[in-house]
FILUM-506089 format. One record per residue (C-alpha): x, y, z; chain; residue number from 0; residue in one letter. Coordinates in nm, 4 decimals. Each point is the difference from the previous one (the first is absolute). Last residue first. Layout:
<rec c1="X" c2="Y" c3="Z" c="A" k="NUM" r="A"/>
...
END
This chain:
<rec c1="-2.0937" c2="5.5265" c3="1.8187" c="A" k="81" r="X"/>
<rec c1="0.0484" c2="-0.4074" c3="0.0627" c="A" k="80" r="X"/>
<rec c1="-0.3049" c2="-0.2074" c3="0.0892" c="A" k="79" r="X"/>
<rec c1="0.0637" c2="-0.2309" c3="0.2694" c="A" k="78" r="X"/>
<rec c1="-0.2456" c2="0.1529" c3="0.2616" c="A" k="77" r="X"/>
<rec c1="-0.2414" c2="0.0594" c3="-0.3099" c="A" k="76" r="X"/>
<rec c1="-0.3034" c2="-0.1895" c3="0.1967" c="A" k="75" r="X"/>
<rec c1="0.0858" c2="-0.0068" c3="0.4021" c="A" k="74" r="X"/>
<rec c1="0.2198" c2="-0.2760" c3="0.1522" c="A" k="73" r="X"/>
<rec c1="-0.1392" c2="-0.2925" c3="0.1133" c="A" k="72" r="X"/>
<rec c1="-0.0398" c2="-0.1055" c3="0.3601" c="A" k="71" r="X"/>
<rec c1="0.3093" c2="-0.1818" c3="0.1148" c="A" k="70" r="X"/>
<rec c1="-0.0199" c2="-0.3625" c3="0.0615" c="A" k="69" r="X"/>
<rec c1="0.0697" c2="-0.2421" c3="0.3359" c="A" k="68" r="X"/>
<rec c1="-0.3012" c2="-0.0654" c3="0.1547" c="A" k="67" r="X"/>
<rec c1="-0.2153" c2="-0.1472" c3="-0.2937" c="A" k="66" r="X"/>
<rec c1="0.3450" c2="-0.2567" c3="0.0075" c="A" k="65" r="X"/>
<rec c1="-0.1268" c2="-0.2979" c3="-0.2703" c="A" k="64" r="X"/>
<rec c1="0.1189" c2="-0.2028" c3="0.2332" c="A" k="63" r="X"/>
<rec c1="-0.1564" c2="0.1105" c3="0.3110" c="A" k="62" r="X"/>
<rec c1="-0.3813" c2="0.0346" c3="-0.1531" c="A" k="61" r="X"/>
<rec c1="0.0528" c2="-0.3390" c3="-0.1582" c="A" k="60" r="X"/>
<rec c1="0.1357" c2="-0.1684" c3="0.3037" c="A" k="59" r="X"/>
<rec c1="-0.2494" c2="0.1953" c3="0.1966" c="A" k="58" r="X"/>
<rec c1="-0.2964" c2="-0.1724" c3="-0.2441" c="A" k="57" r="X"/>
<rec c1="0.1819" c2="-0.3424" c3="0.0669" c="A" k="56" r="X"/>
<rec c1="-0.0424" c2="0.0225" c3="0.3745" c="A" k="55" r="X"/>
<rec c1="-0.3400" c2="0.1741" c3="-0.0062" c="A" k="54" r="X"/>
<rec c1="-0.1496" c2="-0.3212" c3="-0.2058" c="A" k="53" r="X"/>
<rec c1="0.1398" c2="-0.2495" c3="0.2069" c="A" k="52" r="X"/>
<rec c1="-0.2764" c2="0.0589" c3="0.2889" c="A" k="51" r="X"/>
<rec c1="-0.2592" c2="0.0153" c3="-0.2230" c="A" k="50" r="X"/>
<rec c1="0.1109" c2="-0.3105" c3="-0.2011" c="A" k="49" r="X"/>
<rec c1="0.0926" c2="-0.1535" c3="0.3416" c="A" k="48" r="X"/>
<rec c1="-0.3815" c2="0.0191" c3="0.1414" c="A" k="47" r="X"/>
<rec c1="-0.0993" c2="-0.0929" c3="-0.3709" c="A" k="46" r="X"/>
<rec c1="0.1978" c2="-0.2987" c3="-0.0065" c="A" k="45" r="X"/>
<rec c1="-0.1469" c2="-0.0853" c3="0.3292" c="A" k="44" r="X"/>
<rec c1="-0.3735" c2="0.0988" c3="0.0008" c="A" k="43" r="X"/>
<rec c1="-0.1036" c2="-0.2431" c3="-0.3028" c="A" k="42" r="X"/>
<rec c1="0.0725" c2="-0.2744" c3="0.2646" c="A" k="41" r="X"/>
<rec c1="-0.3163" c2="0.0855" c3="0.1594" c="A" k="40" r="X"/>
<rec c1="-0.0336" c2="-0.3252" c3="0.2554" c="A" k="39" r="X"/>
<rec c1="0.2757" c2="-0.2340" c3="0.1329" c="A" k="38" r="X"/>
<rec c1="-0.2341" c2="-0.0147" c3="0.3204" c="A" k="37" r="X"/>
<rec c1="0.2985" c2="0.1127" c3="0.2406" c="A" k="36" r="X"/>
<rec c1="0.1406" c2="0.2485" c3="-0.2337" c="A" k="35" r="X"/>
<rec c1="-0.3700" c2="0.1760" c3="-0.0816" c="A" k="34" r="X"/>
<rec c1="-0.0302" c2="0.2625" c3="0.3087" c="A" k="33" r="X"/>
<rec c1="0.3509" c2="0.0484" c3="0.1147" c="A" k="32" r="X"/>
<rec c1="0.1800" c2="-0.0417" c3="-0.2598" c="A" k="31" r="X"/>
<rec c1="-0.2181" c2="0.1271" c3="-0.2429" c="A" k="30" r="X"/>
<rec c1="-0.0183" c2="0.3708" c3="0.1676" c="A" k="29" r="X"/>
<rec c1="0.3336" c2="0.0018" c3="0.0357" c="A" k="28" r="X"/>
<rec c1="0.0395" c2="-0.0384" c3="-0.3936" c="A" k="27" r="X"/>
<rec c1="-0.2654" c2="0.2553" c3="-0.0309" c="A" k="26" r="X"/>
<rec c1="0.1864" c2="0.2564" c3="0.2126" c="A" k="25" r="X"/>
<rec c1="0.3419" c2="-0.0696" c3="-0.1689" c="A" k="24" r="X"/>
<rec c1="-0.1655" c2="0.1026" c3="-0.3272" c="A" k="23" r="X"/>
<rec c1="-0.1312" c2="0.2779" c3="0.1329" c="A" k="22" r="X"/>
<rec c1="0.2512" c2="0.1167" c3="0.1487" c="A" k="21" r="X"/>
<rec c1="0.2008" c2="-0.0285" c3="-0.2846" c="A" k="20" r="X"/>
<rec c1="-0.2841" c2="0.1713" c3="-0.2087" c="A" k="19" r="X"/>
<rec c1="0.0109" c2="0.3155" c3="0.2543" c="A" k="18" r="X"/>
<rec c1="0.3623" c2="0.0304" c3="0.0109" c="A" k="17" r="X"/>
<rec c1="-0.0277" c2="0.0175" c3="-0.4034" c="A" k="16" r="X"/>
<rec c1="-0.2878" c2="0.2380" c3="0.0102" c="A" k="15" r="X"/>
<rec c1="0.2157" c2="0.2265" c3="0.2778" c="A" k="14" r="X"/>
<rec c1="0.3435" c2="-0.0117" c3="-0.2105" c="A" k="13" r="X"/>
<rec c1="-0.1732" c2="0.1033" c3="-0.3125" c="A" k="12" r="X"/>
<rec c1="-0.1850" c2="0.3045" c3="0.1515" c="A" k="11" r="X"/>
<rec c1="0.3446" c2="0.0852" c3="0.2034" c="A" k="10" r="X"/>
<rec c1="0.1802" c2="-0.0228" c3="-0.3543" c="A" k="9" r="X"/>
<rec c1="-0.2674" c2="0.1998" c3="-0.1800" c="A" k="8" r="X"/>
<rec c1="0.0162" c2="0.2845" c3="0.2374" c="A" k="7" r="X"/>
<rec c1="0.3695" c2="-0.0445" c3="0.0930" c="A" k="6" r="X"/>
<rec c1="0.0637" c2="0.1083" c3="-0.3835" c="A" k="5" r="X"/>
<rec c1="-0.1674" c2="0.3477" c3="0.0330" c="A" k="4" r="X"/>
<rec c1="-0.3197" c2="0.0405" c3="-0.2482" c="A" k="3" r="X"/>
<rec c1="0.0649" c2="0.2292" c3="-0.2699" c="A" k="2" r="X"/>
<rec c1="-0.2543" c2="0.2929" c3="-0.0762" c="A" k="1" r="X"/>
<rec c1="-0.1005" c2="0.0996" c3="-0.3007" c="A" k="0" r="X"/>
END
């Protein structure tokens, strides 16, 4: 089997989270310029800056728990002694 190669999975993740944030900040744009005035569809801001909070704390995560950062493991009976 095959292993994927850890950008693959780390560009996929960084793409959907750029792609909620933007969303996010789209919606929230979206309300101030069409609902602000009328004080109409308040249900759009905390979800605008749920969506646009969410990428922030899943990078946090991702950056903390350091994906980047670790060694593939070694093969089975590396350790073993002859």
């Amino acid at each position: 089997m095959r292993r994927a190669a850890p950008w693959s999975w780390l560009s996929a993740t960084a793409a959907g989270l750029v792609a909620v944030g933007l969303g996010g900040a789209a919606l929230l744009v979206w309300w101030a310029l069409a609902f602000h005035p009328a004080h109409a569809r308040l249900w759009m801001v905390p979800a605008g800056l749920v969506l646009l909070g969410t990428p922030v704390l899943a990078w946090l995560s991702l950056l903390g728990s350091g994906p980047c950062g670790r060694q593939a493991s070694p093969p089975p009976g590396a350790y073993t002694s002859a």
